[in-house]
MARKOL-375380 format. One line per 5 residues: number of its first residue (from 1); their letters; for each residue y, z, x of N, C-alpha, C, O. Coordinates in steps of 0.2 Angstrom, whole numbers, padded with zeros to 4 digits. Example, Ala and Ser with C-alpha at 12.3 -4.5 7.8 and 13.67 -1.06 7.14 Angstrom:
<nodes>
1	as	-0028 0039 0066 -0022 0039 0062 -0016 0039 0066 -0017 0042 0071; -0011 0035 0064 -0005 0036 0068 0000 0039 0064 0006 0040 0067 .
</nodes>
This chain:
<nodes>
1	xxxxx	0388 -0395 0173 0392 -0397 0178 0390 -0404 0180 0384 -0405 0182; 0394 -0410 0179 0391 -0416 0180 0394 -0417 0190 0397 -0413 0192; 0393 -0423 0193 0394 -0424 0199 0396 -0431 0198 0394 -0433 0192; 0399 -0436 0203 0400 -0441 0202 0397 -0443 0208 0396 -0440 0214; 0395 -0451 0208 0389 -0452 0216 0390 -0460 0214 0389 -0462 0208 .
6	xxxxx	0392 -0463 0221 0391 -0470 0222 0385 -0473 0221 0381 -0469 0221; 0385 -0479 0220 0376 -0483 0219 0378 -0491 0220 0382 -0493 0217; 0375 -0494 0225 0376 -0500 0226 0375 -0506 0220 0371 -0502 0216; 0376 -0509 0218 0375 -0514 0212 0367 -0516 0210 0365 -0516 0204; 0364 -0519 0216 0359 -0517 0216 0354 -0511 0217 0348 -0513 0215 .
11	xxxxx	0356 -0504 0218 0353 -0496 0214 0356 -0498 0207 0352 -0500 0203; 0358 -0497 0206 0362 -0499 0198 0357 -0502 0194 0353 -0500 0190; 0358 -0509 0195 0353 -0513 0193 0344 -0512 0193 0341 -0514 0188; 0342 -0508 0197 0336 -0504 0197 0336 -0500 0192 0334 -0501 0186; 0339 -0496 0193 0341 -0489 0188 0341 -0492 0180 0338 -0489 0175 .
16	xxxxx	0343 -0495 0180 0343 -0498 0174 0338 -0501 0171 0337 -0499 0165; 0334 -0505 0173 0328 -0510 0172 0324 -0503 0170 0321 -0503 0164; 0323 -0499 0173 0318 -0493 0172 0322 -0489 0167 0318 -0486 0164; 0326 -0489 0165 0327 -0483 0159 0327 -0484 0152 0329 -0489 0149; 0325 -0479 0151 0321 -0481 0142 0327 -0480 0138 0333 -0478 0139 .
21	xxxxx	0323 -0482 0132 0331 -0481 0128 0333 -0474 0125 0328 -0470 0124; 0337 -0472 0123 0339 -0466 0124 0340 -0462 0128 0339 -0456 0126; 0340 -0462 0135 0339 -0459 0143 0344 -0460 0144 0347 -0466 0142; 0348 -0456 0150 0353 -0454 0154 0349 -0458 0158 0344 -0460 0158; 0356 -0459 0164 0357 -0462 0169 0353 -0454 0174 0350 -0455 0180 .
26	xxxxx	0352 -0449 0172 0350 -0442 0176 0346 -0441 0172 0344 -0435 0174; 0343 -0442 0169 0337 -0443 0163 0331 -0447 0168 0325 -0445 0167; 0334 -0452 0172 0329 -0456 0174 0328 -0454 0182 0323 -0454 0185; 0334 -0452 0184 0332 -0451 0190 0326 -0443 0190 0320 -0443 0192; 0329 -0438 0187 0323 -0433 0186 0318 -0435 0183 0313 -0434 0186 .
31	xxxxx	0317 -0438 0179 0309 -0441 0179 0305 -0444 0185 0299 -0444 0186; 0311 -0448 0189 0307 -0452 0194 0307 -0446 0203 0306 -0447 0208; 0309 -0442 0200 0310 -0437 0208 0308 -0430 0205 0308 -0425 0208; 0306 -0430 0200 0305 -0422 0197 0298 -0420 0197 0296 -0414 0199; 0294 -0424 0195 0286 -0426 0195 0284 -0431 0199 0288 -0435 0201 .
36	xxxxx	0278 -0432 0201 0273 -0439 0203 0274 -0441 0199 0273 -0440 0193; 0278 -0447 0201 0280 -0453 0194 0271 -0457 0194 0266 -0455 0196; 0272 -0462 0190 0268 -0466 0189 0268 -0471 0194 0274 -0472 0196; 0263 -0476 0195 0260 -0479 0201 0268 -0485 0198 0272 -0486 0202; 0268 -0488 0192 0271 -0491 0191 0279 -0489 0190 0283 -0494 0189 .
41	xxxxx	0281 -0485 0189 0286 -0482 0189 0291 -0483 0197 0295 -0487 0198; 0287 -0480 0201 0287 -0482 0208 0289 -0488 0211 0293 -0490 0215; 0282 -0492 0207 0285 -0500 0209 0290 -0504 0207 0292 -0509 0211; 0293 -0501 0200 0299 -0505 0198 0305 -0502 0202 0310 -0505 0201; 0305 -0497 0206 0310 -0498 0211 0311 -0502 0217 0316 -0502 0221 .
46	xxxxx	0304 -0507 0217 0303 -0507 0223 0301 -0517 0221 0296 -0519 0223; 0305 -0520 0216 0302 -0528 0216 0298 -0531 0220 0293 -0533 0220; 0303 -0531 0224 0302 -0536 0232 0294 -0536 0234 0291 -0541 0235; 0292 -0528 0234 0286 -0527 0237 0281 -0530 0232 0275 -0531 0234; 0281 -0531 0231 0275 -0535 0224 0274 -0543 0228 0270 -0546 0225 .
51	xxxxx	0276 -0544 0230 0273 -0552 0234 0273 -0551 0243 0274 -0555 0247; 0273 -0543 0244 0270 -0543 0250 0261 -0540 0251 0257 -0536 0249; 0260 -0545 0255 0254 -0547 0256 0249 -0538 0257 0244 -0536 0255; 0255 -0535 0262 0252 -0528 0264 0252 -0522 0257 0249 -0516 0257; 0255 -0523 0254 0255 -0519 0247 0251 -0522 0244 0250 -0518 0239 .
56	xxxxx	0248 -0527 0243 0244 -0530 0239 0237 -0525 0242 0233 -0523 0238; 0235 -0525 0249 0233 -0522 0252 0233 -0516 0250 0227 -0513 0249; 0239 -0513 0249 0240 -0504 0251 0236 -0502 0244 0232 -0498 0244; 0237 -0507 0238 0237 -0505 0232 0229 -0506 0231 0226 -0501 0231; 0228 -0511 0231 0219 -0511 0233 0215 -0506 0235 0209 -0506 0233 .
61	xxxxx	0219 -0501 0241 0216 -0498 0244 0215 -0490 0239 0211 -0486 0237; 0222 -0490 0238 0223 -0485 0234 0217 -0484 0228 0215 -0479 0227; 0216 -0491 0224 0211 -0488 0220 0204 -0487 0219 0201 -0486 0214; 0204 -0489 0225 0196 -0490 0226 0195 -0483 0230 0189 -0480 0229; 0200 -0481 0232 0200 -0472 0233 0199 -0468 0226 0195 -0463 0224 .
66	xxxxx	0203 -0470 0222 0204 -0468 0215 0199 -0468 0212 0198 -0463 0208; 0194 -0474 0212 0188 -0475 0208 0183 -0470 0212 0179 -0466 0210; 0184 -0472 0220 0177 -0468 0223 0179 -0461 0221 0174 -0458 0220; 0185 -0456 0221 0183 -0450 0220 0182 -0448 0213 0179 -0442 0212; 0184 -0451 0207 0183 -0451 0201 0174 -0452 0201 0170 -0447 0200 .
71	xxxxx	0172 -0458 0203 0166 -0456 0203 0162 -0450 0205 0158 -0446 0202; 0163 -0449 0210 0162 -0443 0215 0162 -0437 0207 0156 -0436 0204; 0167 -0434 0206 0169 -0431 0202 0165 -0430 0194 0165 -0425 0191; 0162 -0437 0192 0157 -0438 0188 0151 -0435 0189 0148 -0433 0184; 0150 -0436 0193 0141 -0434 0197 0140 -0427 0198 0134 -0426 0201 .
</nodes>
């Protein structure tokens, strides 16, 4: 059963940048809502955020969490 669903020009245009070749238009969205997408996956939703000062921050933070418990998890 397919469904039909509005998307602004700009959803559209995201949607697309992100999807691989040979992928559905529902191909991408289950990828990106079905699992923990990928850190970058996420951000190609999201352009804008890439030249704000405070995600430059969030992202920073994030991996320095990542490293510290990865380390953590070595020892």
């Amino acid at each position: 059963m397919t469904k039909t669903i509005s998307l602004s020009d700009s959803a559209y245009e995201l949607l697309k940048k992100i999807k691989r070749e040979n992928e559905s238009f529902s191909d991408v969205i289950k990828r990106l809502v079905g699992k923990k997408g990928k850190l970058m996956e996420v951000l190609d939703l999201y352009p804008e955020l890439s030249e704000v000062k405070e995600y430059e921050e969030s992202v920073a933070g994030m991996r320095k969490e990542i490293d510290r418990r990865l380390e953590h998890e070595m020892y």
